[in-house]
C-alpha positions as CSV (number, residue, x, y, z in Angstrom):
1,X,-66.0,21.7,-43.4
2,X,-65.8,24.9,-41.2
3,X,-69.0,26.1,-42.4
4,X,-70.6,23.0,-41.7
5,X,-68.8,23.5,-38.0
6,X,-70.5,27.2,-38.1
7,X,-73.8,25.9,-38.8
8,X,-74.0,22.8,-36.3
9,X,-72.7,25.1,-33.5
10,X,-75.4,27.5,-34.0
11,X,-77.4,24.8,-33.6
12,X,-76.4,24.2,-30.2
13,X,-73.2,21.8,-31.0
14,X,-70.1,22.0,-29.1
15,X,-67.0,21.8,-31.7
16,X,-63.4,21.3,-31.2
17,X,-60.9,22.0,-33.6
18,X,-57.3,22.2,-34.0
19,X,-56.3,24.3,-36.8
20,X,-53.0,25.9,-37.9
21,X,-54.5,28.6,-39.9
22,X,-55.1,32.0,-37.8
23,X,-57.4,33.6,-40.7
24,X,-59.7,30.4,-40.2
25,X,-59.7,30.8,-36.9
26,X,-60.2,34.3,-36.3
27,X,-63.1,33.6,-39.0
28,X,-64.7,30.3,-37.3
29,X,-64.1,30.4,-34.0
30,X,-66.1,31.8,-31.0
31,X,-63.5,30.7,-28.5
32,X,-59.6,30.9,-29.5
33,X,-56.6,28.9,-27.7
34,X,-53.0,30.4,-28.8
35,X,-50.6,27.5,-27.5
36,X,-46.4,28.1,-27.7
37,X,-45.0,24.6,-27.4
38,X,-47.7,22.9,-25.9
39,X,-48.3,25.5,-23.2
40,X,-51.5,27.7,-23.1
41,X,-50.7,31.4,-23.7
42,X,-53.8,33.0,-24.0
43,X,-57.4,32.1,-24.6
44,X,-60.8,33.8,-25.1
45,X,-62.8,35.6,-27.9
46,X,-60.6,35.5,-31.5
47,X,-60.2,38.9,-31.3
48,X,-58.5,38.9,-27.3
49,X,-56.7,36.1,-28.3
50,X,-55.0,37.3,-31.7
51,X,-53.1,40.5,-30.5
52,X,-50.5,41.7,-32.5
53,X,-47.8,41.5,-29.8
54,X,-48.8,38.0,-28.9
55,X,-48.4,36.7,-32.4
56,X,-45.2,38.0,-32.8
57,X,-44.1,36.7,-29.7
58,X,-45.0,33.5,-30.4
59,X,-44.2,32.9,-33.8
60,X,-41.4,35.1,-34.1
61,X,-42.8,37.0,-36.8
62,X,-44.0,40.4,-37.3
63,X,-48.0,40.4,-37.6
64,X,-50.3,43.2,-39.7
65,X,-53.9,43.2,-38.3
66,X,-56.7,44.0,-41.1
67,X,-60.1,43.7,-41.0
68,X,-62.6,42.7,-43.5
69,X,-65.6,44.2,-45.4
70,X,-67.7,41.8,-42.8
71,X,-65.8,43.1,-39.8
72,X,-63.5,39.8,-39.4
73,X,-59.3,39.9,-39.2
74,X,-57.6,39.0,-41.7
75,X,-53.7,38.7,-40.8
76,X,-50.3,39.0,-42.7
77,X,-47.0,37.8,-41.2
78,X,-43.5,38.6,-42.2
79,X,-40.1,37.8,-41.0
80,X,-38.2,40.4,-38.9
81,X,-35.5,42.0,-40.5
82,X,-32.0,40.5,-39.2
């Protein structure tokens, strides 16, 4: 389905999507919205949008940042130690 997104937005499409899955995203997307209850925190590029410090902030988790062979993140997230 997301490549079928990919390929009608290069055709000129507009396309909305809610999606849980950050790797998707970060993967998919041109144009990212990181929400914390309902309430915008940041939005832009993928890459802006996913920061580290954000992610952790917002999910209350700690965040590794990777990249790719094709130059795309690819993110791990772990609980903080109590």
């Amino acid at each position: 389905i997301l490549e079928l997104c990919l390929k009608l937005s290069r055709e000129g499409k507009t396309i909305g999507v809610a999606i849980h899955d950050l790797n998707l995203a970060a993967r998919y997307a041109d144009r990212c919205v990181l929400m914390d209850r309902g309430e915008s925190v940041e939005q832009g590029r993928a890459d802006e949008v996913f920061q580290a410090n954000l992610l952790d902030e917002v999910f209350g988790v700690c965040t590794d940042r990777t990249e790719t062979f094709d130059g795309k993140s690819l993110f791990s997230f772990y609980r903080k130690k109590i």
